[in-house]
N, C-alpha and C positions, 0 to 999 in steps of 0.2 A: 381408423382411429385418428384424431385431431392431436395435434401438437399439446392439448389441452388435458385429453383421456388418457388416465395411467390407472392401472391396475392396483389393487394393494397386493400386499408383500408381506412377509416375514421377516424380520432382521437378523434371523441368526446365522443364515450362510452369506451374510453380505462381502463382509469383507475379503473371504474366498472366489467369491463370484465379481467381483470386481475387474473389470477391460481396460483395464487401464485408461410473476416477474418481479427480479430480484429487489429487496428493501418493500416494504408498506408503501402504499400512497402516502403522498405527505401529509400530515398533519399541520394544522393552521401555529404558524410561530408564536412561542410564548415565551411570555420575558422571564430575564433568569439567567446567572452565568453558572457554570461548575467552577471555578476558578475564585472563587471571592476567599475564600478561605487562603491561598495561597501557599498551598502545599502541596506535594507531589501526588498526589492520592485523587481520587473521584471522593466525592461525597458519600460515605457509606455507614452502616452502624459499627463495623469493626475492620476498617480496611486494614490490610495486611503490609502492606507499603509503606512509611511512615516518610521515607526519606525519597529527596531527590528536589530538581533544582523548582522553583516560586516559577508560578503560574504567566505570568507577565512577561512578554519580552522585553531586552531595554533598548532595542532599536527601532519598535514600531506601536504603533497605537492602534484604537479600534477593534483589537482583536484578540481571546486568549485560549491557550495551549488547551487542548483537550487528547488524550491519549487512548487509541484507538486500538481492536484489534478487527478485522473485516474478512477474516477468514478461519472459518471453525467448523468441525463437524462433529456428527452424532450419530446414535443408533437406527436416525431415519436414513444414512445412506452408509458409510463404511468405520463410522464412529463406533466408537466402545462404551459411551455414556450417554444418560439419560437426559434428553433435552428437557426435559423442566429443571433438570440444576445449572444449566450452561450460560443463560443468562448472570441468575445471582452469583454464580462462580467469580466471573468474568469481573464483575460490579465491586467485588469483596477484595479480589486479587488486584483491586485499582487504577483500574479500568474505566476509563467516562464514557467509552461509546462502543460497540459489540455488534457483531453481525454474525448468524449463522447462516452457512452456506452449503447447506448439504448437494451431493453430487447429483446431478439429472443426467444419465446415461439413456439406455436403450430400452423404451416402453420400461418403463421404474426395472428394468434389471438393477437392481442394488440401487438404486436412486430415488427419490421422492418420488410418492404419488398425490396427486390429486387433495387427499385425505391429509395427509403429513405437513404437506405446503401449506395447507389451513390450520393447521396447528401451530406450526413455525409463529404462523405471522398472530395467532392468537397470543402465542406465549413473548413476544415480542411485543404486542399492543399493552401485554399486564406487565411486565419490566419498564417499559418508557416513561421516564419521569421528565419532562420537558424541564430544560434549566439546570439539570443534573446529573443525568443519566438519558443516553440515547442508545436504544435498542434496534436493529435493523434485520429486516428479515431478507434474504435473498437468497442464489445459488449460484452450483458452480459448473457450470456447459462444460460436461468433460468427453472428451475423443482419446485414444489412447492414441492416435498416432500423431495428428493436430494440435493436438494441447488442450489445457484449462484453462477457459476463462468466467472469470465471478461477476455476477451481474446482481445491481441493487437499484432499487428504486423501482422495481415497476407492480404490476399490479398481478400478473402472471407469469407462468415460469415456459421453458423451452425444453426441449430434451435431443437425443441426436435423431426420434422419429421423427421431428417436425424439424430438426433445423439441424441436419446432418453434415454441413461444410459451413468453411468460414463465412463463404457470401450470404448462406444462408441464416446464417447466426446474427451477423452483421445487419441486414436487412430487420430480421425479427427484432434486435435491439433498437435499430431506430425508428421502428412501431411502435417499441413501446414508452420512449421516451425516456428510459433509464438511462444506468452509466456503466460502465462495465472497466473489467481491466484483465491484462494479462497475467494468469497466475506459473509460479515456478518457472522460469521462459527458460526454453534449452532441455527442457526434461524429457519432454516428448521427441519426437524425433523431426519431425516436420517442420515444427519450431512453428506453426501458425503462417506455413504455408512460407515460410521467411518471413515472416511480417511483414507482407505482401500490403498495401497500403492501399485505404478506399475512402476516399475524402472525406466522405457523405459521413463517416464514422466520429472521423477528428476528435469534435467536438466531445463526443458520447464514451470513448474508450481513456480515460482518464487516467490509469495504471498501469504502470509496468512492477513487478513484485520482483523487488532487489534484494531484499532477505525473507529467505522461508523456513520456516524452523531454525536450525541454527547455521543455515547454509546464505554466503555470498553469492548471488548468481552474476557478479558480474561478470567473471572467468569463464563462468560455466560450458563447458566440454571443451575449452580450450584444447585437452591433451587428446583428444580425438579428431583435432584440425576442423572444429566450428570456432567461428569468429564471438566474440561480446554478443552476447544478448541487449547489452544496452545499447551499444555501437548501432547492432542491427535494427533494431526498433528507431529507434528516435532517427538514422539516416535513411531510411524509409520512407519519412515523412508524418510519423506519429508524434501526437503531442502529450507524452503519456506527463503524469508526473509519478514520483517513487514513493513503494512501500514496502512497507516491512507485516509479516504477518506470522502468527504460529502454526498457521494450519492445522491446530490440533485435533487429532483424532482419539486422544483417549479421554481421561474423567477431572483432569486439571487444567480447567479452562484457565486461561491468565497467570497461572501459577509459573508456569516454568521459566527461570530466568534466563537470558540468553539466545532466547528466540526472539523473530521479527515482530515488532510493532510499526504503530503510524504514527507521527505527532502531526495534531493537526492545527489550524491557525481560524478557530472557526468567530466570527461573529457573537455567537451565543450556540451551546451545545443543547441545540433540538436538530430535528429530522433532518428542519429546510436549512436550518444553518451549518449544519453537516454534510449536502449536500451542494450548498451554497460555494464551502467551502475546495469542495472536492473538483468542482466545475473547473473554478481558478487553481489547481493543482496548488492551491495554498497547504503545501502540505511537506513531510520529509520521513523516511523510510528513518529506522533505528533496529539495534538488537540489545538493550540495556533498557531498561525501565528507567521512569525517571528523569531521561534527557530532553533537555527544550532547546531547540536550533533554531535559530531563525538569522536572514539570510538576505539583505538588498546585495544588487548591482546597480552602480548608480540612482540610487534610489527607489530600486522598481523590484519588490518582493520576490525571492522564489515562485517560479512554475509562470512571471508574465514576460512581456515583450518589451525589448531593447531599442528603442525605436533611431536604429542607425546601423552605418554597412562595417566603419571603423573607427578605432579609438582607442584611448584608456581609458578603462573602466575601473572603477572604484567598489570595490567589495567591502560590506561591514558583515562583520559573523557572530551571530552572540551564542555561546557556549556554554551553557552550563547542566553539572548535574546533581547540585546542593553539595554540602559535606565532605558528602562520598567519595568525591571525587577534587576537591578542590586542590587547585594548581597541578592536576595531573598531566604531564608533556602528551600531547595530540601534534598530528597533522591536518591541514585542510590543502588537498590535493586537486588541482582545478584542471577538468575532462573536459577534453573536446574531442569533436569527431576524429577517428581517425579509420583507416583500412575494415580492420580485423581485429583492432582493440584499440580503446578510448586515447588517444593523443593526452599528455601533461605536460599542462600553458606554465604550469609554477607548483611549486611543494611550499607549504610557510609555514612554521614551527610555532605552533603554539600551545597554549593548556584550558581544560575544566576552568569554567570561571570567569573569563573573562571576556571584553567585546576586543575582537582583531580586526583591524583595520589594512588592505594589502590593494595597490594597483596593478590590474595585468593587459595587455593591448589584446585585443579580440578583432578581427578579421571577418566578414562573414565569406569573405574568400577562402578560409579555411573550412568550413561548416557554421551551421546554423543555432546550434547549438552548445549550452557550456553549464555543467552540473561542478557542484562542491561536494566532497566524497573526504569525510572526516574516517582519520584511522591511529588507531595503538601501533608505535613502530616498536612496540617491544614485541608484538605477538606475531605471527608468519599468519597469513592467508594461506587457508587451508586446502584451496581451490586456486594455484596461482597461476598466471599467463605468462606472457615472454619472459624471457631471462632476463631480470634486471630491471623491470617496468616496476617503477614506482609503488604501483597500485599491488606487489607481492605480501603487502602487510594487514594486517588484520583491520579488516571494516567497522566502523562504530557507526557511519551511519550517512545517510546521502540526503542532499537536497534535491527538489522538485529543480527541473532544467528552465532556466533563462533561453530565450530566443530571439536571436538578432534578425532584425527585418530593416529592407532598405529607406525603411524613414517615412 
């Protein structure tokens, strides 16, 4: 059997039977923003959303906020719901862009077949409104002891008969020209081999999933003496940038508040502009509907390159989440490498609403790397690391990482 040939299946023992290529081909770009409206919502006939912060950021041009979810399942792998409502769910609940990801495990045991994969990407070609709504079909390579990762953009899918370790995963991703990310990291046991690092990848593994459901993974197993998931990735050598996703497995796509999302900084929300954007880690992880972050160092956007060894750098942060939240006290907490968990360059007290402006000196003697990790210091991180580390309070939401290079 080919990496290609999967059996059909039943979906009614899936979820029990469960062991613990991605997105459509592009479509040619067409003009058209989601965003002209300027309201926190996707274009929809009765979005559910009303509220939340104007589409535009006020620190950058060329480009506006589309809000994302890139990981979702359904009755084709260990979902509870009918994929023909997951799309318009998703679109209703105020959502600009959607990806279903059902699981491809062993010869389709509880994973897509053949059959299902073609339906995905059919039921994702009749949702796709270019300039409006972006629909994407992909999945999600799952190993129970390695971990999950979500793969979009390619034209075919993998499963663990054809691509049953990371190198082998790795290898089939960069055949097919997709993008892929790391989902839930820390959950599995192996953690992705430690996020073992393959150059050849870099470019193509674009994600690391910081909020899943309503969980922080930046801690994550800490109290089992594993180090950051993020720590680990990114001093590794990966260039992921962050997100946020619901994962959801039951019949409320987009609905549920409080789970992970994406905001994304896309050109124009179609395919290529979505994946345009995803390339450039133009992008930032959230668990609030609503919120638009956007994020220079020195003038150089989230998720690009610093092109210096040291300095002060000059951070602008724009903040906002409409209404809802105006003038609400936040932090913007600023990560850097460290051991076993993310090192903090500086804490700066801010709120919903406004653009903060803060210098901090960056080193690339210390690491390569340096994310902004907005949080509620009224609420406790649920999932917390060391004693007294900063980062103990409740996550609102992360930027894609800056990377310092020697010039």
């Amino acid at each position: 059997m080919t990496e290609h040939e999967h059996n059909s299946h039943s979906p009614l023992s899936r979820r029990s039977l469960l062991a613990g290529s991605g997105g459509l081909l592009m479509l040619a770009a067409a003009p058209g923003t989601a965003w002209a409206s300027n309201t926190g919502v996707a274009t929809s006939a009765s979005p559910v959303r009303a509220t939340g912060a104007a589409r535009a950021s006020a620190i950058s041009q060329g480009t506006g906020l589309v809000h994302a979810d890139l990981h979702n399942h359904t009755l084709m792998s260990d979902g509870d719901g009918d994929p023909a409502l997951a799309f318009e769910s998703m679109r209703s609940a105020g959502l600009d862009v959607a990806a279903l990801t059902d699981h491809t495990t062993l010869l389709s045991i509880n994973g897509l077949s053949r059959s299902e994969w073609d339906r995905t990407g059919r039921l994702a070609d009749a949702a796709d409104q270019p300039g409006v709504y972006t629909a994407l079909r992909g999945f999600e390579w799952s190993h129970p002891l390695l971990g999950h990762v979500n793969v979009w953009y390619t034209g075919n899918f993998t499963d663990l008969g054809g691509s049953s370790s990371m190198s082998r995963l790795y290898d089939w991703i960069g055949r097919s020209g997709g993008i892929g990310g790391f989902n839930h990291p820390g959950r599995e046991a192996l953690r992705f081999n430690n996020f073992a690092y393959n150059s050849a990848l870099r470019e193509q593994m674009v994600g690391l999933e910081m909020f899943n459901r309503g969980d922080d993974y930046l801690f994550d197993g800490w109290s089992d003496g594993q180090t950051s998931p993020l720590t680990a990735c990114l001093n590794a050598g990966w260039r992921t940038g962050l997100t946020g996703v619901t994962d959801e497995h039951g019949t409320e796509w987009g609905y549920p508040e409080g789970k992970g999302r994406t905001g994304i900084w896309a050109v124009e929300n179609t395919r290529n502009g979505v994946l345009a954007a995803m390339r450039d880690r133009r992008f930032f992880a959230t668990r609030v509907s609503g919120l638009r972050l956007d994020a220079t160092a020195a003038g150089v956007r989230m998720g690009g390159n610093l092109p210096f060894a040291q300095g002060d750098v000059r951070f602008v942060v724009d903040l906002d989440r409409g209404p809802e939240w105006a003038g609400k006290p936040l932090r913007i907490q600023v990560l850097r490498p460290g051991t076993a968990a993310p090192a903090v360059a500086d804490v700066i007290d801010t709120a919903a609403g406004r653009v903060t402006e803060f210098t901090v000196p960056l080193d690339l003697a210390d690491g390569s790397w340096v994310v902004l990790r907005i949080s509620d210091p009224a609420q406790a991180n649920a999932s917390p690391g060391p004693a007294g580390h900063p980062c103990n309070d409740w996550g609102v939401a992360y930027t894609s990482p800056w990377w310092l290079t020697a010039g």
